[in-house]
PASEBA-1860 file (N, C-alpha, C; in nm, 3 decimals):
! residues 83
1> XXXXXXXX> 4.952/18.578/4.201/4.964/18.567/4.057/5.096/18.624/4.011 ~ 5.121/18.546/3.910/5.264/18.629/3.870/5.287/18.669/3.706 ~ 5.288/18.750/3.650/5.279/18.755/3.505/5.360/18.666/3.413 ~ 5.283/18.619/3.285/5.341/18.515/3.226/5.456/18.630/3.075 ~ 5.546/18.609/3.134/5.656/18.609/3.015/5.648/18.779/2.959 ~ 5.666/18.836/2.866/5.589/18.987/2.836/5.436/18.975/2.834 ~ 5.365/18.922/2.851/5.246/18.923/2.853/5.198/19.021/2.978 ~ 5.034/19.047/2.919/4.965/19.085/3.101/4.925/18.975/3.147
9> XXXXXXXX> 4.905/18.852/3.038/4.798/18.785/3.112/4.875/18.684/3.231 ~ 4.741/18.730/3.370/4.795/18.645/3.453/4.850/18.442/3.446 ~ 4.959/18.419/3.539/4.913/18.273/3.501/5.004/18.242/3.676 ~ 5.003/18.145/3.703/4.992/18.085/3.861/5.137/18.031/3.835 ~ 5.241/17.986/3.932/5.364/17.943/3.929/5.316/17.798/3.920 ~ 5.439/17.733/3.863/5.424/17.603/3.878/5.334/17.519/3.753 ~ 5.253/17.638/3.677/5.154/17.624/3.560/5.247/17.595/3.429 ~ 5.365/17.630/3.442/5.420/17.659/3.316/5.384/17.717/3.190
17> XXXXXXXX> 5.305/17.835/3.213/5.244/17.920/3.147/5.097/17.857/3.092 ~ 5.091/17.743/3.126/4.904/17.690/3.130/4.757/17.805/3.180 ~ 4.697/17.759/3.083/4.549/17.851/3.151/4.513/17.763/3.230 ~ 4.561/17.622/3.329/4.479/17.567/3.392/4.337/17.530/3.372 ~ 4.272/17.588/3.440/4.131/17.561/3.443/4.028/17.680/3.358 ~ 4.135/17.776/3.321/4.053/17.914/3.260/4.043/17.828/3.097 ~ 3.955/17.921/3.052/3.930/17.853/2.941/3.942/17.984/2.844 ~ 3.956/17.990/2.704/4.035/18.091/2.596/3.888/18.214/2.599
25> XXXXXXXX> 3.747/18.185/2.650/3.678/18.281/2.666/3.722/18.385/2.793 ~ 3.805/18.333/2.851/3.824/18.392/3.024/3.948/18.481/2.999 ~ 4.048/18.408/2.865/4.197/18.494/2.807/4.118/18.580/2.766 ~ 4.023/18.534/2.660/4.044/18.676/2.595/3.954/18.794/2.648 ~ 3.865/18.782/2.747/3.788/18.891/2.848/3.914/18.913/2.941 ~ 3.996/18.817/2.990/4.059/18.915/3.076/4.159/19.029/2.984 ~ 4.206/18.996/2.873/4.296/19.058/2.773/4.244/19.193/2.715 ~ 4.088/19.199/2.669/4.003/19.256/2.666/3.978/19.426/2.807
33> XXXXXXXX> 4.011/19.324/2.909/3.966/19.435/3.002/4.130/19.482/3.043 ~ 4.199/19.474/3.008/4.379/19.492/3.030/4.339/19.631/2.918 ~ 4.382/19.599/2.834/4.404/19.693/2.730/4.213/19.771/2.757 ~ 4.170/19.772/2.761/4.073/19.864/2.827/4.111/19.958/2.904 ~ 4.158/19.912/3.041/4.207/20.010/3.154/4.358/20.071/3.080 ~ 4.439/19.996/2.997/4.587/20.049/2.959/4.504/20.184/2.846 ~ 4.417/20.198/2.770/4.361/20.275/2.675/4.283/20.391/2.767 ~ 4.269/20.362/2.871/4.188/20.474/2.922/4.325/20.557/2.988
41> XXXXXXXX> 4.396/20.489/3.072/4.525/20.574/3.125/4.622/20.627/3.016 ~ 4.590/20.573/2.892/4.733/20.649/2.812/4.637/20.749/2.736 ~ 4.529/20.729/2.725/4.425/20.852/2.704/4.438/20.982/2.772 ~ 4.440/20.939/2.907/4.446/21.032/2.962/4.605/21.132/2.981 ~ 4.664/21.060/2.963/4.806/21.116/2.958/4.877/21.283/2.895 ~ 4.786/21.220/2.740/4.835/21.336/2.628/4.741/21.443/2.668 ~ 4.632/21.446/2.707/4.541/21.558/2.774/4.567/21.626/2.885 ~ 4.696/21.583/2.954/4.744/21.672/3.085/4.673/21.649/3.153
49> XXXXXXXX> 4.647/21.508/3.195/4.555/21.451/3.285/4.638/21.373/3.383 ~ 4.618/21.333/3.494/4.676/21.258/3.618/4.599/21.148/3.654 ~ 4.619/20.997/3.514/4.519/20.890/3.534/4.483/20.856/3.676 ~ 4.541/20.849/3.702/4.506/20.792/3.878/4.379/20.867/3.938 ~ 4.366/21.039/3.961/4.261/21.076/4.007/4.159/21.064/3.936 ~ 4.172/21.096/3.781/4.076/21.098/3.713/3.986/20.948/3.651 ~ 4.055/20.889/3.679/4.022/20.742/3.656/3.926/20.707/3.825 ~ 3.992/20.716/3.924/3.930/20.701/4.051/3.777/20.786/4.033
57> XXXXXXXX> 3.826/20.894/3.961/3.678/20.968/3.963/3.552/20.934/3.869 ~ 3.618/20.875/3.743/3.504/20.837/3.637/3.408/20.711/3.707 ~ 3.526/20.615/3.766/3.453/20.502/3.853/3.404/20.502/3.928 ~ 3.429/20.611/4.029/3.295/20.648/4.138/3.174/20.712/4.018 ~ 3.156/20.781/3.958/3.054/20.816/3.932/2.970/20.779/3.828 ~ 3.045/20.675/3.729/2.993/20.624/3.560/2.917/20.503/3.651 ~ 2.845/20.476/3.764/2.699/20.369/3.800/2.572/20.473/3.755 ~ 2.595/20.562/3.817/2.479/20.672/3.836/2.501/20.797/3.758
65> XXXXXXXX> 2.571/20.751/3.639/2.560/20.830/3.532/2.460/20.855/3.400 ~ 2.424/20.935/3.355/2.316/20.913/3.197/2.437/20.885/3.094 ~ 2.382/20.806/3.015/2.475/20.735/2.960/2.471/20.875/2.823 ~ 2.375/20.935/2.855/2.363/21.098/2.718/2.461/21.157/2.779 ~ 2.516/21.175/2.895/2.586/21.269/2.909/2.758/21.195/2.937 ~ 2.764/21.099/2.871/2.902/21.008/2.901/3.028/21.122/2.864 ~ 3.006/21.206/2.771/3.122/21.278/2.727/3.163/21.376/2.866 ~ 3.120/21.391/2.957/3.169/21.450/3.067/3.234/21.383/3.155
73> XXXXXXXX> 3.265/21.278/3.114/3.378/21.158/3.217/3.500/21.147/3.150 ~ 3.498/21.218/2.993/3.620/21.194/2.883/3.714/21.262/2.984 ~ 3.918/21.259/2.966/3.953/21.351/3.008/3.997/21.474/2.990 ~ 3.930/21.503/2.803/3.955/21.634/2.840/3.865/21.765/2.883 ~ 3.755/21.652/2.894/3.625/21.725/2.995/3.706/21.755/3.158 ~ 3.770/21.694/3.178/3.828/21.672/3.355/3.950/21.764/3.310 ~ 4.030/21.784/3.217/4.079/21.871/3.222/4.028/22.027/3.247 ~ 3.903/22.040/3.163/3.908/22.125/3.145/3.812/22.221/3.271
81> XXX> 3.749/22.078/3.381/3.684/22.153/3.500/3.776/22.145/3.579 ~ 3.922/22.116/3.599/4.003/22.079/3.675/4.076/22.233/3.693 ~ 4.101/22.276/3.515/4.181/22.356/3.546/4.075/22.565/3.579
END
């Protein structure tokens, strides 16, 4: 895949920036889950957080999480058992 133009959204060479076969429900879920993951890493940023581990860590554990206790995956919960 190669990114289309400033965009995230993916698009295939040779497409000339076509969705091909994706259809505008598939843009806008994948667009959707872009700025999802970009909102969780710049979240984590201003909190003196290191997205990479702490992101690796919310995703191992937010299957078998209570969804009452979600505020302990935030990062400045991980900051603050980190430090």
């Amino acid at each position: 895949m190669v990114g289309c133009g400033a965009g995230l959204m993916p698009c295939w060479p040779g497409a000339g920036g076509r969705l091909g076969r994706f259809g505008r429900k598939a843009v806008f879920r994948c667009r959707y889950e872009q700025q999802t993951a970009y909102t969780m890493i710049e979240t984590a940023k201003p909190n003196g957080v290191d997205p990479r581990p702490w992101l690796t860590g919310v995703l191992g554990r937010i299957a078998d999480h209570k969804i009452t206790r979600i505020d302990e995956l935030l990062p400045w919960r991980y900051a603050a058992q980190a430090a």
